[in-house]
VEXZA-920970 format. One record per residue (C-alpha): x, y, z; residue number from 1. Coordinates in Angstrom, 3 decimals. Layout:
! VEXZA-920970
+----------+----------+----------+-----+
|     east |    north |       up |   i |
+----------+----------+----------+-----+
|        X |        Y |        Z | NUM |
...
+----------+----------+----------+-----+
***
This chain:
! VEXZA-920970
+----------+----------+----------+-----+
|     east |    north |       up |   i |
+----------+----------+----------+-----+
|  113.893 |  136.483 |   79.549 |   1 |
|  117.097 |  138.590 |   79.953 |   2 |
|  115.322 |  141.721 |   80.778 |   3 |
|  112.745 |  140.232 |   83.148 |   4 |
|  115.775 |  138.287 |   85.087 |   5 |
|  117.615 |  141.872 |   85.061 |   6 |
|  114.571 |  143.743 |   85.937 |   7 |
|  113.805 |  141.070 |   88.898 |   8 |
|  117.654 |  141.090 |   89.909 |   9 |
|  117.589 |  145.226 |   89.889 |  10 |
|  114.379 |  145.857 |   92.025 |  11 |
|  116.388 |  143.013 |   94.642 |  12 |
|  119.317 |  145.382 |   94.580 |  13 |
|  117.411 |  148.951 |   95.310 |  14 |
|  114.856 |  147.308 |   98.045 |  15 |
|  117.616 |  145.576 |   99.500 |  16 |
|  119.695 |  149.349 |   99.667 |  17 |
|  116.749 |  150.624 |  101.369 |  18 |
|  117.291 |  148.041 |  104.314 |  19 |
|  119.711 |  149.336 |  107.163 |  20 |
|  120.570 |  145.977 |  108.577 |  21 |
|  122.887 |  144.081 |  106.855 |  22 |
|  121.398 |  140.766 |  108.146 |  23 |
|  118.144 |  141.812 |  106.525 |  24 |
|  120.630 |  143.064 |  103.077 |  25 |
|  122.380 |  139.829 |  102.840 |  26 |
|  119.454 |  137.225 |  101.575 |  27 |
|  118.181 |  140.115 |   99.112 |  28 |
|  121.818 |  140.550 |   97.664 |  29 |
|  122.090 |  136.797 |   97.142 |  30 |
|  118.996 |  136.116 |   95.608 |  31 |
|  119.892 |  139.349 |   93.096 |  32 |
|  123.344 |  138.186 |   92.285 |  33 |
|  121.878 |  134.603 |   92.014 |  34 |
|  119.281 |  135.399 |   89.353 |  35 |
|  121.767 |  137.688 |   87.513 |  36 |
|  124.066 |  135.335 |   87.520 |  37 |
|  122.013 |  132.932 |   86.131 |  38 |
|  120.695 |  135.071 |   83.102 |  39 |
|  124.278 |  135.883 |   82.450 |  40 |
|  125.627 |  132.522 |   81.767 |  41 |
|  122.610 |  131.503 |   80.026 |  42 |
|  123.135 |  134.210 |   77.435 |  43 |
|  126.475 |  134.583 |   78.000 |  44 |
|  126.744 |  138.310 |   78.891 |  45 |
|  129.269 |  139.705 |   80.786 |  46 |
|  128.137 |  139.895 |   84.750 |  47 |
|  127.878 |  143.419 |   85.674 |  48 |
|  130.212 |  144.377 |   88.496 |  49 |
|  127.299 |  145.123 |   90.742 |  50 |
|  126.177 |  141.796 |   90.717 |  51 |
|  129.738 |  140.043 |   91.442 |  52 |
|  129.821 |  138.564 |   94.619 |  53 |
|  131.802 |  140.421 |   97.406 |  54 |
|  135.435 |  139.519 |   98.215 |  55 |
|  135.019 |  137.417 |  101.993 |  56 |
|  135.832 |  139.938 |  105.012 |  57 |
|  138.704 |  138.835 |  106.695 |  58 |
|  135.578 |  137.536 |  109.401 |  59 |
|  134.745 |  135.236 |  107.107 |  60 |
|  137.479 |  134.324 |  106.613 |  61 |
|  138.984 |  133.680 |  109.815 |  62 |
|  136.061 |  131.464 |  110.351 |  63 |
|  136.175 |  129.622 |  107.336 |  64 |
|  139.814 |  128.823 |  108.741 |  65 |
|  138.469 |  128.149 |  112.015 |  66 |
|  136.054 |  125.291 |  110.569 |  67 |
|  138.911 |  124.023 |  108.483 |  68 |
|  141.236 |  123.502 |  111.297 |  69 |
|  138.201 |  121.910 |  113.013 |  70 |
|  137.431 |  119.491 |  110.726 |  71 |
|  141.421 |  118.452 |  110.926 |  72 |
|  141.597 |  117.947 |  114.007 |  73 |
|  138.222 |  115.982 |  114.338 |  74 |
|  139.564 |  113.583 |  111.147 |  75 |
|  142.763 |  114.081 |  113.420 |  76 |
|  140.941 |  112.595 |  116.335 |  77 |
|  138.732 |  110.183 |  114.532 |  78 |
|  142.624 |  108.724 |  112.735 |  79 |
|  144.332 |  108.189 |  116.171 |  80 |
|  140.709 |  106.693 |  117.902 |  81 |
|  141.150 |  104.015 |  114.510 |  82 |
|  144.836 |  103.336 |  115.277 |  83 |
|  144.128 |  102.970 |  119.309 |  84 |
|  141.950 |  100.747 |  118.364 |  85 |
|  144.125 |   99.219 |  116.168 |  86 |
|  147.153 |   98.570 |  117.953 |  87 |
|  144.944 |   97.448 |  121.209 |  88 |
|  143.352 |   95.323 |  118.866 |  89 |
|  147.442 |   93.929 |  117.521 |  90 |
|  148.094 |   94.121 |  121.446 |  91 |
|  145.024 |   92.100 |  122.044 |  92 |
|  145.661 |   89.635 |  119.170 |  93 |
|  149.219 |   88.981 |  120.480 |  94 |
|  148.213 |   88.399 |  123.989 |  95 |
|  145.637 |   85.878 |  123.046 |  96 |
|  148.482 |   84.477 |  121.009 |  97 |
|  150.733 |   83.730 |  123.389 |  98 |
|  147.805 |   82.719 |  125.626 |  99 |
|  146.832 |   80.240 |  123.695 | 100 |
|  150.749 |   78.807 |  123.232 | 101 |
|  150.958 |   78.946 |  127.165 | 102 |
|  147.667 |   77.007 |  127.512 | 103 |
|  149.228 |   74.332 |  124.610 | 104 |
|  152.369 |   73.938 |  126.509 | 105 |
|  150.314 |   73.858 |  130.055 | 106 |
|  148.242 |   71.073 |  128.082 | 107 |
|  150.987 |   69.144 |  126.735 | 108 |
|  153.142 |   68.787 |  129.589 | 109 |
|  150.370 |   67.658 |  131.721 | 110 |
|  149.880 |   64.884 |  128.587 | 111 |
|  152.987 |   64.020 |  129.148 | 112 |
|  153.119 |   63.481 |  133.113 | 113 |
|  149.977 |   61.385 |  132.686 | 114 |
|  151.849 |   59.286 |  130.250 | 115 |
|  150.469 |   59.998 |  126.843 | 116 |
|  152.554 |   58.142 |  123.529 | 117 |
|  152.091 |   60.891 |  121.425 | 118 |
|  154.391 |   63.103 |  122.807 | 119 |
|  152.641 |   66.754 |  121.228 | 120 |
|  151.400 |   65.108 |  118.357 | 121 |
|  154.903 |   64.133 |  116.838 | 122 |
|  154.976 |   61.368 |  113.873 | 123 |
|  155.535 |   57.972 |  116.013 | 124 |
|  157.912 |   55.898 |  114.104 | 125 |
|  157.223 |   52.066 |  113.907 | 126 |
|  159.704 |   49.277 |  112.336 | 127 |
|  157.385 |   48.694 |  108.859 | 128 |
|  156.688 |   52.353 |  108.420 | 129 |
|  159.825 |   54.696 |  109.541 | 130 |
|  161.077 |   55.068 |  106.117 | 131 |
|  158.238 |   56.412 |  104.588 | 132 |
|  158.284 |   59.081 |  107.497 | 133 |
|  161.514 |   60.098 |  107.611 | 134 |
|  161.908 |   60.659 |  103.889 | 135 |
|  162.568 |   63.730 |  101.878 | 136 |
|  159.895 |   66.077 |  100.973 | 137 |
|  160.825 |   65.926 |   97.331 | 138 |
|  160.345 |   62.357 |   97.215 | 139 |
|  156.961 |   63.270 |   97.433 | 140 |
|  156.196 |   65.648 |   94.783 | 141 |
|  157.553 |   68.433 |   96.500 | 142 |
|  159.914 |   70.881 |   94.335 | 143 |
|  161.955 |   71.573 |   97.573 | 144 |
|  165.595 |   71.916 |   96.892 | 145 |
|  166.705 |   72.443 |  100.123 | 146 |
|  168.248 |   70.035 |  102.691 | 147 |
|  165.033 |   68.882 |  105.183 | 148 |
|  165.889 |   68.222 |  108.933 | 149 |
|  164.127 |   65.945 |  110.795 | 150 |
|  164.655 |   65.476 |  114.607 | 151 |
|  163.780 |   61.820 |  116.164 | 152 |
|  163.531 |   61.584 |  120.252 | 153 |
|  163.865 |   58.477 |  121.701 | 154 |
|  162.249 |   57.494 |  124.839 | 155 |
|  160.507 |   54.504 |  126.102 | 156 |
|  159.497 |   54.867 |  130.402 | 157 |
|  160.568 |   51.601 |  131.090 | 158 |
|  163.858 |   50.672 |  128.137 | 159 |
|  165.634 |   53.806 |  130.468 | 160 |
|  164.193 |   52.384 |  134.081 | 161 |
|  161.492 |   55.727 |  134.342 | 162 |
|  164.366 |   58.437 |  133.580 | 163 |
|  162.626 |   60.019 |  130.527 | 164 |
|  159.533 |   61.205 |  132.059 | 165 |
|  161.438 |   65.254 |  132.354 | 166 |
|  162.608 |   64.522 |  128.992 | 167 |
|  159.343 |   63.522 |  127.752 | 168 |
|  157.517 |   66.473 |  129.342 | 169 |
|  160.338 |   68.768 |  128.125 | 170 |
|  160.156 |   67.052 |  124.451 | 171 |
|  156.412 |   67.822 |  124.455 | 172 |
|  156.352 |   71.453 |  125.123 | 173 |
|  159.326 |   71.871 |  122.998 | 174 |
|  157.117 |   70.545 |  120.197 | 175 |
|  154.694 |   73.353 |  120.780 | 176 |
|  157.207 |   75.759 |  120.859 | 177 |
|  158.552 |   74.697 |  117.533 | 178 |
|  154.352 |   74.866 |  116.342 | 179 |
|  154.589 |   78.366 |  116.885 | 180 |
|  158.518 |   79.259 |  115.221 | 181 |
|  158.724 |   80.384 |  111.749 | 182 |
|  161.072 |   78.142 |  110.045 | 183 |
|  161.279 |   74.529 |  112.458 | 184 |
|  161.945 |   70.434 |  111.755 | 185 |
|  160.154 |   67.927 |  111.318 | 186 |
|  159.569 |   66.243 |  114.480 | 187 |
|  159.154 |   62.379 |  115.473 | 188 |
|  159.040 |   59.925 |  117.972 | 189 |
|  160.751 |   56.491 |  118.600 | 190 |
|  159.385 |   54.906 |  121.556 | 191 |
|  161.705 |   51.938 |  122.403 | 192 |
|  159.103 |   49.838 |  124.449 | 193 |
|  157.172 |   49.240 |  121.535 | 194 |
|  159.818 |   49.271 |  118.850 | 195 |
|  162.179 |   47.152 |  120.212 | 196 |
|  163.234 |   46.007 |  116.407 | 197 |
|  163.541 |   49.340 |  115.529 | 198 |
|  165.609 |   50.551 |  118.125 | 199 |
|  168.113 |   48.104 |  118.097 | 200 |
|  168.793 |   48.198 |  114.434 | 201 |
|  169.932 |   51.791 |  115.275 | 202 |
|  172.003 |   51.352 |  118.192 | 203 |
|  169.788 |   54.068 |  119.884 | 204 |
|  169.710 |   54.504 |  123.820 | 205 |
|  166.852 |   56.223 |  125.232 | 206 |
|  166.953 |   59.740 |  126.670 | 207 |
|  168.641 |   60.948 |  122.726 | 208 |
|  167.228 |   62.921 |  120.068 | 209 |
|  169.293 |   62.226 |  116.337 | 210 |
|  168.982 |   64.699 |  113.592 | 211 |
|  168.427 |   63.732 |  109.978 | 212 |
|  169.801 |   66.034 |  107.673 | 213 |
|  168.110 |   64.617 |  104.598 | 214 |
|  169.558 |   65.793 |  100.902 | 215 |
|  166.974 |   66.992 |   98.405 | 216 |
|  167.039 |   64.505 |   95.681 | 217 |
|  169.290 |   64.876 |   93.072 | 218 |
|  169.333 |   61.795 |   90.009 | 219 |
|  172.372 |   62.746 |   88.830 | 220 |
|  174.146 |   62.166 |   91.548 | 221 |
|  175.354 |   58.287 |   92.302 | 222 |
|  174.895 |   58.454 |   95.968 | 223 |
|  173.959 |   60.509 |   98.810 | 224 |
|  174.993 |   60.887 |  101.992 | 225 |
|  172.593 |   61.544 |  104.989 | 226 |
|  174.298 |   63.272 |  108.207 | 227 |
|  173.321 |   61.873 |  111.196 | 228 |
|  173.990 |   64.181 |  115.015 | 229 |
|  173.111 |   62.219 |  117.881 | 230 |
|  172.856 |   64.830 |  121.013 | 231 |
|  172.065 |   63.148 |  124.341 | 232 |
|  169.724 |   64.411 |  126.631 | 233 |
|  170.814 |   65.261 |  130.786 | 234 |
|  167.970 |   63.351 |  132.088 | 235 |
|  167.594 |   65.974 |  134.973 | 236 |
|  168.837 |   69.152 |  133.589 | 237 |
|  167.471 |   69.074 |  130.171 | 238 |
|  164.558 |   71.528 |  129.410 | 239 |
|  163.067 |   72.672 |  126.448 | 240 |
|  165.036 |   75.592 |  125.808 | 241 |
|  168.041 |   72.971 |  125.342 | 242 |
|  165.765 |   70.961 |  123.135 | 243 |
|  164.649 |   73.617 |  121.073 | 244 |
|  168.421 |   75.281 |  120.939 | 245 |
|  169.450 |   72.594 |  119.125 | 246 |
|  167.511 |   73.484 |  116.117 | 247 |
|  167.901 |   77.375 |  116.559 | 248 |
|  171.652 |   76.874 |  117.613 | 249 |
|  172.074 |   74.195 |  114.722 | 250 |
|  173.862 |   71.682 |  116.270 | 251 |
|  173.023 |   69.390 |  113.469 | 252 |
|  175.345 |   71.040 |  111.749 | 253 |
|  177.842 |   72.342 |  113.907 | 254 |
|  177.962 |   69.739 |  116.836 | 255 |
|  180.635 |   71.334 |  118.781 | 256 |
|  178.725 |   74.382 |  119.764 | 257 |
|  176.293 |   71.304 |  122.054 | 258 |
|  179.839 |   72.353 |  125.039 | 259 |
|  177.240 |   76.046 |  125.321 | 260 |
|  174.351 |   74.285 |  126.609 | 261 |
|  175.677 |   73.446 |  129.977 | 262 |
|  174.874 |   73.697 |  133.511 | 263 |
|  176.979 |   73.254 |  136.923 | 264 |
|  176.678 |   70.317 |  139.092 | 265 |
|  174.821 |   69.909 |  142.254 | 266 |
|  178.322 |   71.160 |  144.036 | 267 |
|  178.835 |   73.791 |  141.308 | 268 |
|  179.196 |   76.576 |  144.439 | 269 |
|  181.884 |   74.584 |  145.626 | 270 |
|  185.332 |   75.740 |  144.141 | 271 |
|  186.449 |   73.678 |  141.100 | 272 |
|  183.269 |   72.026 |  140.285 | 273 |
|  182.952 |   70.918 |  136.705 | 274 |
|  180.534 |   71.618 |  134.222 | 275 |
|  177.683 |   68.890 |  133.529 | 276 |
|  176.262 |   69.233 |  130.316 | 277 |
|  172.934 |   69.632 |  129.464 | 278 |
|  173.003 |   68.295 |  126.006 | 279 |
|  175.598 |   66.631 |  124.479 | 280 |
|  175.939 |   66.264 |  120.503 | 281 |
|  178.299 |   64.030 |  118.223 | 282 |
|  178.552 |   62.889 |  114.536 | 283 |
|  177.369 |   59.361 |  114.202 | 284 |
|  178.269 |   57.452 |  110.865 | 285 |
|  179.109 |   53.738 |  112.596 | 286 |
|  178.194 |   50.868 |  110.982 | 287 |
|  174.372 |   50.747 |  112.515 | 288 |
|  174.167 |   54.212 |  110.550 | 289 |
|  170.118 |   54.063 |  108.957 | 290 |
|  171.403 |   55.222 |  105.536 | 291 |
|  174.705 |   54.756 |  105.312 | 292 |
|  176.133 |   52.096 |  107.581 | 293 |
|  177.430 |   49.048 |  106.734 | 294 |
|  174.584 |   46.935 |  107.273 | 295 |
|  172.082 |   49.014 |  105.673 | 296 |
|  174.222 |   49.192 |  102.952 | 297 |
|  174.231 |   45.002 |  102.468 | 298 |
|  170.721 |   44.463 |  103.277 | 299 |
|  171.478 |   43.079 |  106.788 | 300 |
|  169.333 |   45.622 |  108.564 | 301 |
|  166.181 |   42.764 |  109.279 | 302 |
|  168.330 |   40.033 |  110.528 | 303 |
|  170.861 |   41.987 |  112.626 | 304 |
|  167.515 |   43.374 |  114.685 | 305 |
|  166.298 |   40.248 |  115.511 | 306 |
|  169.308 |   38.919 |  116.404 | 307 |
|  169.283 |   41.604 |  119.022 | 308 |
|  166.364 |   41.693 |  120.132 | 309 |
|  166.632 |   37.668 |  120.739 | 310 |
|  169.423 |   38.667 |  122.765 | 311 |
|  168.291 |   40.931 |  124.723 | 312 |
|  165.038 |   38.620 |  125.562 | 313 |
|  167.489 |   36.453 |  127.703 | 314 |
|  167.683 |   36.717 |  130.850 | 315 |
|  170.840 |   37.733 |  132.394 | 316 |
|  170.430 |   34.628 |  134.958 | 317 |
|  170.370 |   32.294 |  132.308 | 318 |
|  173.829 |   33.952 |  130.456 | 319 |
|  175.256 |   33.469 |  133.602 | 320 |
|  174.385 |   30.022 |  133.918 | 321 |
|  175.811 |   29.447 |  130.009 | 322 |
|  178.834 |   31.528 |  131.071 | 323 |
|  179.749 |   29.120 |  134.483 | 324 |
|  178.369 |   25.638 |  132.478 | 325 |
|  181.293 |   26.790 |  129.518 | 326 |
|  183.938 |   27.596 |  132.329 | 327 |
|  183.025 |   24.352 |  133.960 | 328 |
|  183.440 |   22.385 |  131.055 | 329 |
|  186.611 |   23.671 |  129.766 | 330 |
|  188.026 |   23.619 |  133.395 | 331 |
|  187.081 |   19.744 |  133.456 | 332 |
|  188.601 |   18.947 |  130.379 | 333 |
|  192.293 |   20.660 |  131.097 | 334 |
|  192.406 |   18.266 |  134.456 | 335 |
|  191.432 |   15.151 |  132.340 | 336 |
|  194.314 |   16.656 |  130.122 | 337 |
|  196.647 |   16.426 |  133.023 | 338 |
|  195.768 |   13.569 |  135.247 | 339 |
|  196.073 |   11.471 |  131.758 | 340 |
|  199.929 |   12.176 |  130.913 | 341 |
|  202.641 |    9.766 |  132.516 | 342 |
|  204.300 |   10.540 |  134.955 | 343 |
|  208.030 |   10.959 |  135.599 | 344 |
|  210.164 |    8.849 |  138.909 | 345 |
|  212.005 |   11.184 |  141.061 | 346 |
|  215.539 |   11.309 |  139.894 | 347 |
|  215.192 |    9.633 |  136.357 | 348 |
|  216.012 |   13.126 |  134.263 | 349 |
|  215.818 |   12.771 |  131.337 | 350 |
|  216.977 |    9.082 |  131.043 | 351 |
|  216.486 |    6.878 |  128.386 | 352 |
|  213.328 |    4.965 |  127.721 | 353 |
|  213.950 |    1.013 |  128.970 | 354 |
|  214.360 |   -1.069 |  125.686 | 355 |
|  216.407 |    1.592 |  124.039 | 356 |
|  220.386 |    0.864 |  123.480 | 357 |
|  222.554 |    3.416 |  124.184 | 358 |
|  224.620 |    4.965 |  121.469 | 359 |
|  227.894 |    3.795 |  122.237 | 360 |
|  227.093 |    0.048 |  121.810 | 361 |
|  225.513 |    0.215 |  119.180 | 362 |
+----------+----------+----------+-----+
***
């Protein structure tokens, strides 16, 4: 097998030296060095030095280079096409993004011009249910250790005489803004038309927002306080930047910084015009408190509201009527008072009473 593969691989090589053209060489030397090649290794003989394959010109070479640099710069080519595509795609992405939060805030505000009560789909709080809303996360089964903020607005069209409809459309798209932030409250409504109960148990005035800062729970510890910031709304300058700043700005914790959010009067070119503010925020722990106030705390909660709200079901006409009847009556009874007592003669003093004997006769 050895000799016929050598003898094959030898009559290649002398035909093929008989050939002047080295394109007509070439296949002939290949097809020699192939089949000694092969006999070699099968035996494992030492190639003979006639049958090595050349060393590449420096032709060859160059154009093995040339296809290498080739086939970088199309992989080259093919890498930045991918990350065009990519990054128009993440430009593309983005856009639609923030498309589709300009189209939700477009939406919501016109929701809230036409007068819808959900307010961007915030939890509506009701007298029955608004603890089991505005409750901590961990009283749920949640392993959250960290304090949980919730932010209430307060509105109701006709409780503030048809001043909250900016603050409701401002509230509304603030809500979608929050949608879209990373880390934001939990948001809900108190609408003070239809939770008349509700709002005065709190003391709340339309137009407000109050922040809950509600403590994780902790049994160990005997009580808890909540924090409570009320910041109230400018019913004309108040937009939902200045809603949303209050989160991002944290003025449920740090109240004071509310003096930033301000804007200048309707004279504010005029010299010495002051400042009117847009928001502002204050610490609330009164006795109406939710959590901690005084009647909370002793169960009073239910009969204070109703006492309010039976007050404020009477008309004013009628307190006034109550108000002049009382004056009246109490007028009446000091001139009884006075036309009743005796009356003294001109000139009498302080003289003795008739009847009485004076004390020098006695």
């Amino acid at each position: 097998m050895l000799a016929s593969n050598s003898r094959s691989a030898l009559l290649l090589l002398l035909s093929s030296s008989s050939l002047t053209s080295a394109q007509q060489q070439k296949p002939l030397l290949d097809q020699a060095r192939s089949l000694a090649a092969s006999g070699a290794s099968r035996f494992n003989i030492p190639l003979p030095s006639a049958f090595a394959p050349p060393p590449p010109s420096y032709g060859e070479r160059a154009q093995d280079a040339a296809n290498a640099a080739k086939g970088a710069a199309d992989s080259a080519r093919n890498a930045a096409d991918n990350a065009g595509k990519g990054a128009a795609d993440s430009v593309k992405g983005a856009a639609d993004a923030a498309q589709s939060v300009t189209e939700d805030v477009a939406a919501a505000a016109a929701a809230a011009a036409a007068g819808a009560t959900d307010l961007g789909g915030a939890e509506s709080l009701t007298w029955w249910g608004w603890r089991d809303v505005v409750r901590h996360s961990g009283e749920q089964g949640s392993k959250k250790k960290e304090d949980e903020i919730w932010m209430v607005y307060v509105t109701g069209n006709k409780t503030c005489k048809g001043h909250c409809t900016g603050l409701d459309k401002a509230w509304t798209e603030a809500t979608v803004l929050f949608k879209t932030a990373p880390t934001s409250p939990s948001l809900a409504t108190l609408n003070c038309d239809a939770e008349e109960l509700l709002c005065g148990s709190w003391g709340a005035a339309t137009g407000s927002i109050w922040t809950f800062q509600l403590p994780a729970p902790n049994p160990s510890a005997a009580s808890q306080q909540t924090p409570i910031v009320i910041h109230n709304l400018n019913f004309t300058a108040a937009t939902n930047a200045d809603i949303t700043r209050i989160h991002t700005r944290e003025l449920w914790k740090y109240p004071e910084r509310s003096a930033e959010l301000s804007t200048s009067s309707s004279d504010s070119e005029s010299e010495g015009a002051k400042a009117k503010p847009r928001v502002k925020s204050y610490r609330y722990e009164g006795m109406l408190h939710p959590f901690d106030g005084l009647i909370a705390k002793n169960g009073l909660v239910t009969p204070f509201a109703y006492a309010v709200w039976g007050l404020s079901k009477v008309p004013s006409w009628a307190v006034m009527v109550v108000i002049s009847l009382g004056s009246r009556f109490f007028m009446s009874r000091q001139t009884n008072r006075t036309q009743n007592q005796p009356q003294q003669q001109p000139g009498q003093g302080n003289a003795a009473p008739q009847g009485a004997v004076p004390a020098g006769k006695q």
